[in-house]
PDB file of N, H, CA, C and O in Angstrom:
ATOM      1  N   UNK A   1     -21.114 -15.778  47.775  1.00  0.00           N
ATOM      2  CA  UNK A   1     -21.869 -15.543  46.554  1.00  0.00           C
ATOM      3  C   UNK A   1     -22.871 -14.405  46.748  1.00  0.00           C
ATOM      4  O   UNK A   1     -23.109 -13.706  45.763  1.00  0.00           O
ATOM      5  N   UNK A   2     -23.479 -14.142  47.892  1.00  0.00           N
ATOM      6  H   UNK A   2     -23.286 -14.710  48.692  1.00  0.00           H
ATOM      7  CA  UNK A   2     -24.879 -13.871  47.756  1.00  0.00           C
ATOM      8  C   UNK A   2     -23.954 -12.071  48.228  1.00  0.00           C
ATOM      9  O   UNK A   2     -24.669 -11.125  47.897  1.00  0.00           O
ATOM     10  N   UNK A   3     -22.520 -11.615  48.926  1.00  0.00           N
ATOM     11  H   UNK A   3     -21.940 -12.384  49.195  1.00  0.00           H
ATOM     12  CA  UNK A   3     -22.191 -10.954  48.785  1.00  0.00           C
ATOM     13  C   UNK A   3     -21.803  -9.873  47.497  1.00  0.00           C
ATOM     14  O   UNK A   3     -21.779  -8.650  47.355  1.00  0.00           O
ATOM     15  N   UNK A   4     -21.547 -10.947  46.746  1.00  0.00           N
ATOM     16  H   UNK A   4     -21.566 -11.940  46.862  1.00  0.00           H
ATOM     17  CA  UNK A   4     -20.701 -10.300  45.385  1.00  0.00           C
ATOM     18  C   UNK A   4     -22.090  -9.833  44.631  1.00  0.00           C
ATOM     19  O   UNK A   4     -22.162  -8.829  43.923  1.00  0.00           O
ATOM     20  N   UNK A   5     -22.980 -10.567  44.854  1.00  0.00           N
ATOM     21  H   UNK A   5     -22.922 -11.382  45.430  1.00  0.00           H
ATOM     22  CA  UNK A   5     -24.412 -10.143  44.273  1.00  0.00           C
ATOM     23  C   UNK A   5     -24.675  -9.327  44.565  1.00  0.00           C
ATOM     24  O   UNK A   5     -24.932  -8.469  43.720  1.00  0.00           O
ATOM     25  N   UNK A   6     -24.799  -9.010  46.050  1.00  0.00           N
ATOM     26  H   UNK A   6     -24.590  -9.707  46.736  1.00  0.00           H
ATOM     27  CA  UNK A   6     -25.687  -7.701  46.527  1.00  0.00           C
ATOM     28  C   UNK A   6     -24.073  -6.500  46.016  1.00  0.00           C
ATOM     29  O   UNK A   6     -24.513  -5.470  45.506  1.00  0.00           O
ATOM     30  N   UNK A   7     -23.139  -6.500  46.053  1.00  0.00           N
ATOM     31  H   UNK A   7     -22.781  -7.336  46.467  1.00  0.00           H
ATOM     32  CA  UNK A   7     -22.385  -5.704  45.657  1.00  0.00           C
ATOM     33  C   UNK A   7     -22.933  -4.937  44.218  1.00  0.00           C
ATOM     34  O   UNK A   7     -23.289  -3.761  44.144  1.00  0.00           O
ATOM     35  N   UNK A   8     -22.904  -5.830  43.215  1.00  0.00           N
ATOM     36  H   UNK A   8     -22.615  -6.786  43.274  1.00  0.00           H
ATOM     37  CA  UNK A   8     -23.024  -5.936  41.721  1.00  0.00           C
ATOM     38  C   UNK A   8     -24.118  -5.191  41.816  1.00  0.00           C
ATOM     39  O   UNK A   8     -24.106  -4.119  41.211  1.00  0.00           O
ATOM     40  N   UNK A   9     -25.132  -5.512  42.468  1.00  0.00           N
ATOM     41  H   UNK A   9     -25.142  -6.383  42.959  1.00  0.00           H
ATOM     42  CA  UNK A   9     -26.636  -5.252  42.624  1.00  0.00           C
ATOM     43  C   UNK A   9     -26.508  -3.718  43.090  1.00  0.00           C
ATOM     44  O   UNK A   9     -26.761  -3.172  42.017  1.00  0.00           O
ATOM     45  N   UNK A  10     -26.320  -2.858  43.840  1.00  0.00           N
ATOM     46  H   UNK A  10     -26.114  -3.303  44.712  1.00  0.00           H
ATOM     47  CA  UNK A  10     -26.151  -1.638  44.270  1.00  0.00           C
ATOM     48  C   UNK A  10     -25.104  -0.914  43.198  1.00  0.00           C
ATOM     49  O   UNK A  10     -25.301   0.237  42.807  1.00  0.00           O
ATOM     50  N   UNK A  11     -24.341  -1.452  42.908  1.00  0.00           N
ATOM     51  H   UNK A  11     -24.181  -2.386  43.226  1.00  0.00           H
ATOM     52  CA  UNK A  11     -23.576  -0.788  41.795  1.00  0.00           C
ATOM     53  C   UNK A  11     -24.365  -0.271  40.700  1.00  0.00           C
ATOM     54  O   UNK A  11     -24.519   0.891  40.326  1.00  0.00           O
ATOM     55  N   UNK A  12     -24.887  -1.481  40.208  1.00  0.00           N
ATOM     56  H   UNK A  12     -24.761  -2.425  40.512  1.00  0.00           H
ATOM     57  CA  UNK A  12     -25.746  -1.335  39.019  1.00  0.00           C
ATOM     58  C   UNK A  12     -26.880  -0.687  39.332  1.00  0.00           C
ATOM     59  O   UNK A  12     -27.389   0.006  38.451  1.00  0.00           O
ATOM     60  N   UNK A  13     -27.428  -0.759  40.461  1.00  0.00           N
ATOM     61  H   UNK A  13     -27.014  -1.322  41.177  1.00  0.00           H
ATOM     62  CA  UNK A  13     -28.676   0.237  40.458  1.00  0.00           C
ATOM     63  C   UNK A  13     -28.594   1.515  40.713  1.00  0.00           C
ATOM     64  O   UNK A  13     -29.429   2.326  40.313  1.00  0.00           O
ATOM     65  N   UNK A  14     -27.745   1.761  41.289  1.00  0.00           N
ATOM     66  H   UNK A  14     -27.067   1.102  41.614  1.00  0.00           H
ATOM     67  CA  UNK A  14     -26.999   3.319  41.708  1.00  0.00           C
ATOM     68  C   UNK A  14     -26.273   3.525  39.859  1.00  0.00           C
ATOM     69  O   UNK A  14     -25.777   4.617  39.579  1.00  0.00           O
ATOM     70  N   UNK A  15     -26.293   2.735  39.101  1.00  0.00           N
ATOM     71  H   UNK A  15     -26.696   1.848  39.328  1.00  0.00           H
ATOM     72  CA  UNK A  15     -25.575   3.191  37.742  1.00  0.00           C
ATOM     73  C   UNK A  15     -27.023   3.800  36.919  1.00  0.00           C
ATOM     74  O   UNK A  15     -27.236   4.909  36.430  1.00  0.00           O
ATOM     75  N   UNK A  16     -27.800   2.696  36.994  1.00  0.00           N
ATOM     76  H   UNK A  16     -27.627   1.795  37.392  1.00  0.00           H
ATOM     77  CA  UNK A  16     -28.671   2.790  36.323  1.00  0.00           C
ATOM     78  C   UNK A  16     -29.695   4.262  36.977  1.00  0.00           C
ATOM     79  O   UNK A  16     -30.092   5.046  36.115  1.00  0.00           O
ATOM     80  N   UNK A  17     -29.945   4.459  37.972  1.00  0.00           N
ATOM     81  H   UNK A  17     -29.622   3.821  38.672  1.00  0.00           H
ATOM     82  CA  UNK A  17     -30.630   5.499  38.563  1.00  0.00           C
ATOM     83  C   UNK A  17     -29.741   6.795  38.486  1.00  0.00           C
ATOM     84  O   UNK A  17     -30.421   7.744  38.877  1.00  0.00           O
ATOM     85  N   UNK A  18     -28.662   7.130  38.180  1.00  0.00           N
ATOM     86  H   UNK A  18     -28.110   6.359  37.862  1.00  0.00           H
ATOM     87  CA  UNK A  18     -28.012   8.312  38.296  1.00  0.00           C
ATOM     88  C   UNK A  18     -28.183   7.870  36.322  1.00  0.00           C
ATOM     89  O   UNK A  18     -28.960   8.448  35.563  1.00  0.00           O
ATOM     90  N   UNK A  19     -27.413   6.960  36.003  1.00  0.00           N
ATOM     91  H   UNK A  19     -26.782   6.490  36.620  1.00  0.00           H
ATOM     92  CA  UNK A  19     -27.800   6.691  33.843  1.00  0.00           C
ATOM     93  C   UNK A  19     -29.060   7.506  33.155  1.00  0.00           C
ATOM     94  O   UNK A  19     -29.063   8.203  32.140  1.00  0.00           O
ATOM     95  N   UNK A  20     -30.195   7.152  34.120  1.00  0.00           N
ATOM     96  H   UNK A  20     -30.192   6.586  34.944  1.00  0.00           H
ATOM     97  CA  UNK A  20     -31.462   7.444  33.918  1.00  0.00           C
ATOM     98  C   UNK A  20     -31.798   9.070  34.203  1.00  0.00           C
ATOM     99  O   UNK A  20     -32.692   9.732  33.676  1.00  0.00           O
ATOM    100  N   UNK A  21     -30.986   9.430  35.019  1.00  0.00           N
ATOM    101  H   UNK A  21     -30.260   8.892  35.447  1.00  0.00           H
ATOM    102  CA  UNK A  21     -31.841  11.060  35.085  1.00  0.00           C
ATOM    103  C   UNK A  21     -30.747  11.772  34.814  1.00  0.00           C
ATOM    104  O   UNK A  21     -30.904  12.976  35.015  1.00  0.00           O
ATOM    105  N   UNK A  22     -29.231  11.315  34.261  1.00  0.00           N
ATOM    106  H   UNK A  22     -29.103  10.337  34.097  1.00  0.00           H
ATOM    107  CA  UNK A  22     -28.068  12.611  33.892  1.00  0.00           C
ATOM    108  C   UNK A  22     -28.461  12.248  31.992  1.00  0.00           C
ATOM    109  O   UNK A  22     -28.553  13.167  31.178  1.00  0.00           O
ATOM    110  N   UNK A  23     -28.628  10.855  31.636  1.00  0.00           N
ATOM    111  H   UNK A  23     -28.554  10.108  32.296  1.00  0.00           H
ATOM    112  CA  UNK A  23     -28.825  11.119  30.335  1.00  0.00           C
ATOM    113  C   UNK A  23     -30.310  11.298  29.335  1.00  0.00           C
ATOM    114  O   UNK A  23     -30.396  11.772  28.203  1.00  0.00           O
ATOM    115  N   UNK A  24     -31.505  10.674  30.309  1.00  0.00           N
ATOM    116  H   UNK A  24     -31.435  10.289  31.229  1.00  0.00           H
ATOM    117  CA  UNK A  24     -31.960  10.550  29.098  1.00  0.00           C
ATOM    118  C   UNK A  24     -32.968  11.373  30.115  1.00  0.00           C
ATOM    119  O   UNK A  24     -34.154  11.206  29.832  1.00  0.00           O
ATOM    120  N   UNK A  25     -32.680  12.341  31.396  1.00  0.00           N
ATOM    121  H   UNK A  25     -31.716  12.476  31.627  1.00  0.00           H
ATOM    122  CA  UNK A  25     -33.391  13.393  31.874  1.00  0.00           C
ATOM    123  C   UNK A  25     -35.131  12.365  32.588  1.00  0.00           C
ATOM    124  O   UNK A  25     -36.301  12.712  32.427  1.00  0.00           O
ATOM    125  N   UNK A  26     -34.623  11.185  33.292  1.00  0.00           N
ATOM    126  H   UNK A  26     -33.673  10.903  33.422  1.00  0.00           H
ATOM    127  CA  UNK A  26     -36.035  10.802  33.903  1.00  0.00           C
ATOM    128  C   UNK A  26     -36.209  11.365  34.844  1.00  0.00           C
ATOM    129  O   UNK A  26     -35.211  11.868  35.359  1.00  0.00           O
ATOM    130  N   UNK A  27     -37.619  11.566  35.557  1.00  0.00           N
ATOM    131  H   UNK A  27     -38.430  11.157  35.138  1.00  0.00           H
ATOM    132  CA  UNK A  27     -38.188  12.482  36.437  1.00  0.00           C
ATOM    133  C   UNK A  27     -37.164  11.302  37.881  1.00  0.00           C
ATOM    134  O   UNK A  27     -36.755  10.141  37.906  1.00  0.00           O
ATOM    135  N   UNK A  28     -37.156  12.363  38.751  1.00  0.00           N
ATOM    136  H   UNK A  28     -37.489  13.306  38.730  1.00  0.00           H
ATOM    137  CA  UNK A  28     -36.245  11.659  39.942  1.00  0.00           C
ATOM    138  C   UNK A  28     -37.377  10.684  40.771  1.00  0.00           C
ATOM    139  O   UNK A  28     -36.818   9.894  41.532  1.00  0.00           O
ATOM    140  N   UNK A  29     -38.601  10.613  40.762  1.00  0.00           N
ATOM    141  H   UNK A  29     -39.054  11.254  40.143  1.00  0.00           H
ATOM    142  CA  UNK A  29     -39.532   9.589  41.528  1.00  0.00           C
ATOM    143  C   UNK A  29     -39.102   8.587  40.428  1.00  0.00           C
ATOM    144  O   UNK A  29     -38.349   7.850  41.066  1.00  0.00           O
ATOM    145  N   UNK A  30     -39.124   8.163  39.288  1.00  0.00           N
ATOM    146  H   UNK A  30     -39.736   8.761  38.770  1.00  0.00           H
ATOM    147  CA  UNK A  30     -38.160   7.547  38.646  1.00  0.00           C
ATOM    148  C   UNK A  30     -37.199   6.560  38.692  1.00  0.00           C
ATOM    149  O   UNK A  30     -37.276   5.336  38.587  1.00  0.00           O
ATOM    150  N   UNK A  31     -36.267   7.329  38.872  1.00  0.00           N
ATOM    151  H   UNK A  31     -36.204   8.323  38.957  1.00  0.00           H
ATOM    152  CA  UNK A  31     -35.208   6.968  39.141  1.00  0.00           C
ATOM    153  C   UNK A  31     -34.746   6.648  40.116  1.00  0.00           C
ATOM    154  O   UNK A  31     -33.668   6.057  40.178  1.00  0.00           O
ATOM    155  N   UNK A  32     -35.683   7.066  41.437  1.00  0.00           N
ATOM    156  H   UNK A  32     -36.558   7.546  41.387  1.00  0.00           H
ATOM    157  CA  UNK A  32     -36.016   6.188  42.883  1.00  0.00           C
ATOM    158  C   UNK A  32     -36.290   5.044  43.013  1.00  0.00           C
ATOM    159  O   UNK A  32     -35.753   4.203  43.734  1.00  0.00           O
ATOM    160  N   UNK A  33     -37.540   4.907  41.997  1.00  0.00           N
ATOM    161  H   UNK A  33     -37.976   5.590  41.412  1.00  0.00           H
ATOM    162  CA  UNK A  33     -38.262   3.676  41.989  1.00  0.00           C
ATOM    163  C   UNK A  33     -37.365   2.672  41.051  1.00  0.00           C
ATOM    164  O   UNK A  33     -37.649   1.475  41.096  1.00  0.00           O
ATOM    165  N   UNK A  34     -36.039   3.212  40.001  1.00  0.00           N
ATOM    166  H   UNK A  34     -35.808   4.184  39.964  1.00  0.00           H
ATOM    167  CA  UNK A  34     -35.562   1.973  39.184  1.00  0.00           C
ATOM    168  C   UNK A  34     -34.216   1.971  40.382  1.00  0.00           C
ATOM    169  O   UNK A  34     -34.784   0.916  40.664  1.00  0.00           O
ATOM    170  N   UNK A  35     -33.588   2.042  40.887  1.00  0.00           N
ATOM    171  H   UNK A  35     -33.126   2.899  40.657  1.00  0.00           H
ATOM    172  CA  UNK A  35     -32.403   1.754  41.940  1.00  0.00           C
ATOM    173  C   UNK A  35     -33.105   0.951  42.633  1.00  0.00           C
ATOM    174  O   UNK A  35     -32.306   0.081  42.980  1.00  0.00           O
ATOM    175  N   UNK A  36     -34.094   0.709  43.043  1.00  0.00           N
ATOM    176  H   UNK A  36     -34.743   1.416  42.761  1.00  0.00           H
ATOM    177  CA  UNK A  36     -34.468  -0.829  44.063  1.00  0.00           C
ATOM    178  C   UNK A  36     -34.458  -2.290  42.700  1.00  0.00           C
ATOM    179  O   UNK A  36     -34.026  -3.437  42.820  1.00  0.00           O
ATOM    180  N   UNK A  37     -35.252  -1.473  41.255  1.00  0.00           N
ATOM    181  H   UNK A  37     -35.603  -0.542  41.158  1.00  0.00           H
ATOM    182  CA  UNK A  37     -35.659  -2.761  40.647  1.00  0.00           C
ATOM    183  C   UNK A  37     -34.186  -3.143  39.781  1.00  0.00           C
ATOM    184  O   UNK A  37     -33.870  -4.332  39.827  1.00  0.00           O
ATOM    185  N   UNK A  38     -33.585  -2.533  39.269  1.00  0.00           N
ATOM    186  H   UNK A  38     -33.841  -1.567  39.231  1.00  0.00           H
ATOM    187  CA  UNK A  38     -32.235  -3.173  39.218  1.00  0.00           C
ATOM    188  C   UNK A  38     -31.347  -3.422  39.621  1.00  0.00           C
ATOM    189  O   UNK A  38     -30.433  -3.989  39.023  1.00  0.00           O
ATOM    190  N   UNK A  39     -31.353  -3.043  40.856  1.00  0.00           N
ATOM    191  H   UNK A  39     -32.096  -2.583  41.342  1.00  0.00           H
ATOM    192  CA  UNK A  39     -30.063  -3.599  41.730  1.00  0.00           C
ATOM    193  C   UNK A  39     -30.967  -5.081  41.982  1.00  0.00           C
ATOM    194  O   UNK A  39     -30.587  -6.212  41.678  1.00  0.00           O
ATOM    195  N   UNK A  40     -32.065  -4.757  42.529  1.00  0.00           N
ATOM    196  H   UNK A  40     -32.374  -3.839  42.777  1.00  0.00           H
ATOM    197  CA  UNK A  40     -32.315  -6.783  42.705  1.00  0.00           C
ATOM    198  C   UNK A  40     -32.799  -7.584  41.687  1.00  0.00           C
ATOM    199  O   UNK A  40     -33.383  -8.620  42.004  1.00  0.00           O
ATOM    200  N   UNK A  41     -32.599  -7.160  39.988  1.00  0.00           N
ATOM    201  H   UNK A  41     -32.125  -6.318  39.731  1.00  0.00           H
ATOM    202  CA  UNK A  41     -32.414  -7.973  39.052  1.00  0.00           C
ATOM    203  C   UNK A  41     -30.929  -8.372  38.683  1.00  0.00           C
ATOM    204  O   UNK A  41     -30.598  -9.413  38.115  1.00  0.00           O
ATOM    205  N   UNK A  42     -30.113  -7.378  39.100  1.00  0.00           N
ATOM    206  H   UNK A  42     -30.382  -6.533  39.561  1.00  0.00           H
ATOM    207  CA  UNK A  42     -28.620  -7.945  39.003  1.00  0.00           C
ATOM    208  C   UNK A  42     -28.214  -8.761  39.915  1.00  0.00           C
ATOM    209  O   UNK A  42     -27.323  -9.596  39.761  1.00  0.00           O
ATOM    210  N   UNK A  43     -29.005  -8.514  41.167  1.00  0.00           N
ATOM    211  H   UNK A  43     -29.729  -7.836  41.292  1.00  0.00           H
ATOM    212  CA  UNK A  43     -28.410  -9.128  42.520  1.00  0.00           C
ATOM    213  C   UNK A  43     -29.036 -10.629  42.424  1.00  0.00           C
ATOM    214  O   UNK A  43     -28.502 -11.618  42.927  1.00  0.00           O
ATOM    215  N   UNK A  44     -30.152 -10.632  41.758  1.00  0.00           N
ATOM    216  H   UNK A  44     -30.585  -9.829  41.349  1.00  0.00           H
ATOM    217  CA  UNK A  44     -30.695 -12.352  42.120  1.00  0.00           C
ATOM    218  C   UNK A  44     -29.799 -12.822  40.299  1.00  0.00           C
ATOM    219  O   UNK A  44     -29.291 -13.934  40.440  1.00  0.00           O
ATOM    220  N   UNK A  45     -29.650 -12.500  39.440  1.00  0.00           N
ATOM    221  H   UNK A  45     -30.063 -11.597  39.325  1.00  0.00           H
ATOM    222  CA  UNK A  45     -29.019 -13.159  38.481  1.00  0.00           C
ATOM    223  C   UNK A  45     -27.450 -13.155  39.088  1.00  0.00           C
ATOM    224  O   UNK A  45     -26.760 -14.124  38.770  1.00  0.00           O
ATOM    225  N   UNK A  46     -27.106 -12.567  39.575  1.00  0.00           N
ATOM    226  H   UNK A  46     -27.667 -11.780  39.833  1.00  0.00           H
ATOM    227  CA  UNK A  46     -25.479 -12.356  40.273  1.00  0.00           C
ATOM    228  C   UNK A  46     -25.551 -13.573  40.710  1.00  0.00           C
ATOM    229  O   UNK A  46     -25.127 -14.568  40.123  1.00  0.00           O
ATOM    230  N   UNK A  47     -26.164 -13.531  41.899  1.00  0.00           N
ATOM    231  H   UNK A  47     -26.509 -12.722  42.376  1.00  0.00           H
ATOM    232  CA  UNK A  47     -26.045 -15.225  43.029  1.00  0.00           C
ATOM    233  C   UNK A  47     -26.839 -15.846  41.884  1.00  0.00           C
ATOM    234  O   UNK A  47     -26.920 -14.937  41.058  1.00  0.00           O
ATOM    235  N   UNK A  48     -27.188 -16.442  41.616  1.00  0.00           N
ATOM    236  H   UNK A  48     -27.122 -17.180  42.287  1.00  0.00           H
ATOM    237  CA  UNK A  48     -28.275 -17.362  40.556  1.00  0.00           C
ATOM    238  C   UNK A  48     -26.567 -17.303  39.959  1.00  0.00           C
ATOM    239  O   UNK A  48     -25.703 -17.614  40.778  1.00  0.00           O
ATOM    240  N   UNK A  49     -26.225 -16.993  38.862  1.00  0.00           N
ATOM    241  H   UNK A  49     -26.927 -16.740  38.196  1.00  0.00           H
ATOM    242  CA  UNK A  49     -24.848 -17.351  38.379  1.00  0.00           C
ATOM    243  C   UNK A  49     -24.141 -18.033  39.256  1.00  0.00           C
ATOM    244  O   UNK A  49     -24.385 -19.238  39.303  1.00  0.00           O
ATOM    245  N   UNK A  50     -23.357 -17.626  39.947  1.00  0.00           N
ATOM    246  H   UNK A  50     -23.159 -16.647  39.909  1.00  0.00           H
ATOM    247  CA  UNK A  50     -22.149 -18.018  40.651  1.00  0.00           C
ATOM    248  C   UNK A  50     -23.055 -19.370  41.469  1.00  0.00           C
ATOM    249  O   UNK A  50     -22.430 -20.414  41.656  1.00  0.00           O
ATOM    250  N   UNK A  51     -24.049 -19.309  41.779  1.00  0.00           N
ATOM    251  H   UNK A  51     -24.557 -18.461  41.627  1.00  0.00           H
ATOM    252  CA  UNK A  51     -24.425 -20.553  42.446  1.00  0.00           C
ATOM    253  C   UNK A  51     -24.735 -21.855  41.619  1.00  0.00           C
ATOM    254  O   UNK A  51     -24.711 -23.028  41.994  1.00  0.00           O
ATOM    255  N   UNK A  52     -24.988 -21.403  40.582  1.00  0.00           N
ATOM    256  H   UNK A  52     -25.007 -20.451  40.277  1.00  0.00           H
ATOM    257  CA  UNK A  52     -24.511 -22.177  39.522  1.00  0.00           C
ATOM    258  C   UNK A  52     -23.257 -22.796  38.807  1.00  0.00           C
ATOM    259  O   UNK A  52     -23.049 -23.766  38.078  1.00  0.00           O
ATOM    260  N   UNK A  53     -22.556 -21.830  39.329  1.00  0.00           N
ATOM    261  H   UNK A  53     -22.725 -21.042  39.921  1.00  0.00           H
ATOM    262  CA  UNK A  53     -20.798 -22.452  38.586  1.00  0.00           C
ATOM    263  C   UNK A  53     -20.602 -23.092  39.862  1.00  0.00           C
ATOM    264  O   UNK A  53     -20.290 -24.247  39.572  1.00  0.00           O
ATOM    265  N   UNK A  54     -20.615 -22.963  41.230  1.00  0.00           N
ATOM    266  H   UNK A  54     -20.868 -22.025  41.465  1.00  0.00           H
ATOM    267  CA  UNK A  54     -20.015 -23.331  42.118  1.00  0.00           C
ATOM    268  C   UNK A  54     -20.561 -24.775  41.924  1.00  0.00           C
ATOM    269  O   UNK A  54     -20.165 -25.526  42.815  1.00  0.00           O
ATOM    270  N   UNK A  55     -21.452 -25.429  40.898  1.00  0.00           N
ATOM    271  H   UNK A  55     -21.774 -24.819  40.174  1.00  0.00           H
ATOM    272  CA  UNK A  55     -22.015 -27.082  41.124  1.00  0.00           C
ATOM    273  C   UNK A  55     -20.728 -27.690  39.984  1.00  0.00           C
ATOM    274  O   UNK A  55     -20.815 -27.159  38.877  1.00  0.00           O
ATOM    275  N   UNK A  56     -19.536 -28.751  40.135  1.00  0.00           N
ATOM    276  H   UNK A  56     -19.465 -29.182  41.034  1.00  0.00           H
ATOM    277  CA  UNK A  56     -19.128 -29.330  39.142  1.00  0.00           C
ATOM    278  C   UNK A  56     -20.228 -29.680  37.848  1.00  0.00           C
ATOM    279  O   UNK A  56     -21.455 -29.631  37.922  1.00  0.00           O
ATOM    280  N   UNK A  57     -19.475 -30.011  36.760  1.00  0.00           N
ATOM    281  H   UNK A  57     -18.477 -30.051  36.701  1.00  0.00           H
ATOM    282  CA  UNK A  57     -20.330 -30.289  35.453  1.00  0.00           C
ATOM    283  C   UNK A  57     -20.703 -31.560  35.879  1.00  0.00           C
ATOM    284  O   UNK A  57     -20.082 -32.420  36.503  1.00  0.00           O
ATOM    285  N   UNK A  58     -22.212 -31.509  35.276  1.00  0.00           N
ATOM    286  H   UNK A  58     -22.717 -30.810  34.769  1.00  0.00           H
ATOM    287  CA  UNK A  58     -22.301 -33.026  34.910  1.00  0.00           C
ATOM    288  C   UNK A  58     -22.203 -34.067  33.988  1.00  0.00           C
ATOM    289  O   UNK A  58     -21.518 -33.876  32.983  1.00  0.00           O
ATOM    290  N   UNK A  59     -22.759 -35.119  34.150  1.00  0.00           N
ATOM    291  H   UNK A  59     -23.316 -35.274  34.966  1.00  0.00           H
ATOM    292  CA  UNK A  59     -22.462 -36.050  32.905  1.00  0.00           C
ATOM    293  C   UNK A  59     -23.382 -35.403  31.527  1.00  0.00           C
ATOM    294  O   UNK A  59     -22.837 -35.554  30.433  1.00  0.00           O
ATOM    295  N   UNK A  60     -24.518 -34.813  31.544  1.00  0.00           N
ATOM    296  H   UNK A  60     -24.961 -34.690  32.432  1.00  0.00           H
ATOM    297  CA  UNK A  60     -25.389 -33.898  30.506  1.00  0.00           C
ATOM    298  C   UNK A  60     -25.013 -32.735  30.211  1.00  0.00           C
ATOM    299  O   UNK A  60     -25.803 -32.035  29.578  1.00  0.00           O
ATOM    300  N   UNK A  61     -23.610 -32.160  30.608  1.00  0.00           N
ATOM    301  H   UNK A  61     -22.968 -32.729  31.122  1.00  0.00           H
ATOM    302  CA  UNK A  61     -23.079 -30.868  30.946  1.00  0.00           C
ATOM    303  C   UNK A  61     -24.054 -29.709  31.440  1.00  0.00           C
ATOM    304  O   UNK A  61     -25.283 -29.754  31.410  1.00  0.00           O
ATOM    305  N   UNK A  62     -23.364 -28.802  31.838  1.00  0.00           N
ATOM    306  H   UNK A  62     -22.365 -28.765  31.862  1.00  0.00           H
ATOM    307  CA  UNK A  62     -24.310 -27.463  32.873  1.00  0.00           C
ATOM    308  C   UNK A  62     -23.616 -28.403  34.275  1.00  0.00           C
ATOM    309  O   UNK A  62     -22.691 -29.201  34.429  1.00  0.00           O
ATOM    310  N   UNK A  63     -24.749 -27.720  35.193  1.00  0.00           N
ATOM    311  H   UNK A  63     -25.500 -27.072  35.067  1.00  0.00           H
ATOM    312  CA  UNK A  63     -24.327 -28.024  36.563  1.00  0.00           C
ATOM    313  C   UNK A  63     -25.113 -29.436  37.274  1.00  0.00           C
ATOM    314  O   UNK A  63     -26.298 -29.763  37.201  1.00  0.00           O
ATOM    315  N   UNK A  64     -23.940 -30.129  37.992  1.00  0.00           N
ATOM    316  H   UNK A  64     -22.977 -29.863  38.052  1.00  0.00           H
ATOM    317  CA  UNK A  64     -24.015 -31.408  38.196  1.00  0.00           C
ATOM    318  C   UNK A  64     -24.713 -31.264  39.638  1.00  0.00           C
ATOM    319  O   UNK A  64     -25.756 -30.619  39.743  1.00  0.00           O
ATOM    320  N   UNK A  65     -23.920 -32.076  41.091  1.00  0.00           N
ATOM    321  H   UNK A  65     -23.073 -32.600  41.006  1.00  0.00           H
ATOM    322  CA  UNK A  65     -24.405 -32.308  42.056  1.00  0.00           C
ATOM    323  C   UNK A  65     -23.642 -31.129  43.115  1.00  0.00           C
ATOM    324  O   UNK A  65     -22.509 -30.652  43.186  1.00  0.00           O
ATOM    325  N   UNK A  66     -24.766 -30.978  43.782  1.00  0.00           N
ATOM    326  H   UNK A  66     -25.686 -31.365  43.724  1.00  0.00           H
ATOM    327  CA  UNK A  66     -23.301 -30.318  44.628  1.00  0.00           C
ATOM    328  C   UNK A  66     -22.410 -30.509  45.870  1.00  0.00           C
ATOM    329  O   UNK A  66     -22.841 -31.007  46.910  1.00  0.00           O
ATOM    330  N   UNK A  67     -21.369 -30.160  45.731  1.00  0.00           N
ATOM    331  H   UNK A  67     -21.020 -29.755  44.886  1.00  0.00           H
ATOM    332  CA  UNK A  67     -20.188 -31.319  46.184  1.00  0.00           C
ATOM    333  C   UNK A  67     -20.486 -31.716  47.647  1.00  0.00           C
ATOM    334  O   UNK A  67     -20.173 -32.825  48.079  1.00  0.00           O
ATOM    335  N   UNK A  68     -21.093 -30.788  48.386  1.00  0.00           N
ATOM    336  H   UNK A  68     -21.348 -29.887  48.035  1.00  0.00           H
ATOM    337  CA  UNK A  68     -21.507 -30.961  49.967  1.00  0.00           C
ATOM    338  C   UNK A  68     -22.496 -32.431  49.686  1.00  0.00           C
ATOM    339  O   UNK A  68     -22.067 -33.302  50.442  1.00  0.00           O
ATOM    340  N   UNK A  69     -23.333 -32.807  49.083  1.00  0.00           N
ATOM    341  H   UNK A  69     -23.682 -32.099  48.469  1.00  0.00           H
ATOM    342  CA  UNK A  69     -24.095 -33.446  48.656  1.00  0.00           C
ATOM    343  C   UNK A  69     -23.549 -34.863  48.163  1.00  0.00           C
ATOM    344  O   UNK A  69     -23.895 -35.902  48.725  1.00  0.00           O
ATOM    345  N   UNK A  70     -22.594 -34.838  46.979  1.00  0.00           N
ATOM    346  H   UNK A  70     -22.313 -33.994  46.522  1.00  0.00           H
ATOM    347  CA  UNK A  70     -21.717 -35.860  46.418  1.00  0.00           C
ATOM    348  C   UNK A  70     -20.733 -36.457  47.987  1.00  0.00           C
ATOM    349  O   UNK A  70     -20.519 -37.666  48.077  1.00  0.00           O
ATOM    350  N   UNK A  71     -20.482 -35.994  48.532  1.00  0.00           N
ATOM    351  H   UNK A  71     -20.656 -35.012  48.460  1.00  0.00           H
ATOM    352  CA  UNK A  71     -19.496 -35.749  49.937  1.00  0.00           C
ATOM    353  C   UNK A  71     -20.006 -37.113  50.347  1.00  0.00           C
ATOM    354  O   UNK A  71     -19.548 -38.246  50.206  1.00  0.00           O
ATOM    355  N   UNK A  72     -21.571 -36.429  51.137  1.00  0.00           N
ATOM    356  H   UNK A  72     -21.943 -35.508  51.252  1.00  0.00           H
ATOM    357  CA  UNK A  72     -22.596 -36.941  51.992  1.00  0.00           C
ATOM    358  C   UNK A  72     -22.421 -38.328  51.119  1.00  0.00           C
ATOM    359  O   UNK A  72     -21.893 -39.195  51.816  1.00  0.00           O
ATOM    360  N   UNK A  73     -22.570 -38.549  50.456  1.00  0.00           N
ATOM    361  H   UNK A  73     -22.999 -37.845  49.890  1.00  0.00           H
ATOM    362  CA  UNK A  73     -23.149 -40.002  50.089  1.00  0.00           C
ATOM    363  C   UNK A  73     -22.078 -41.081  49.647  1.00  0.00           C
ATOM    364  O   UNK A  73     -22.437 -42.220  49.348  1.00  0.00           O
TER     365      UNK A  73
END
């Protein structure tokens, strides 16, 4: 999980930092400073998702127990 995140996460911030200074012309200190802050807003909602689907549903639906856990007991 926490791979596919940091993947997503560098993608998108390398999108968004080259997005930012070919279209709408931001100064490049800029566009330095937004490639750290969106790659780790995609990267913690990335894992935050998938670590979320990986829990079966529960009886209230959304995410239940998780199965290492259900296992144990």
């Amino acid at each position: 999980m926490a791979w596919a995140g940091i993947f997503l996460g560098v993608i998108a911030g390398l999108f968004a930092a080259v997005y930012g200074y070919a279209a709408f012309g931001l100064p490049v200190w800029l566009c330095l400073l937004m490639y750290p802050a969106a790659g780790t807003a995609v990267t913690l909602a990335a894992t935050a998702l998938l670590a979320w689907r990986s829990f079966p549903p529960g009886s209230a639906g959304g995410a239940g127990v998780c199965q290492r856990e259900a296992a144990a007991a």
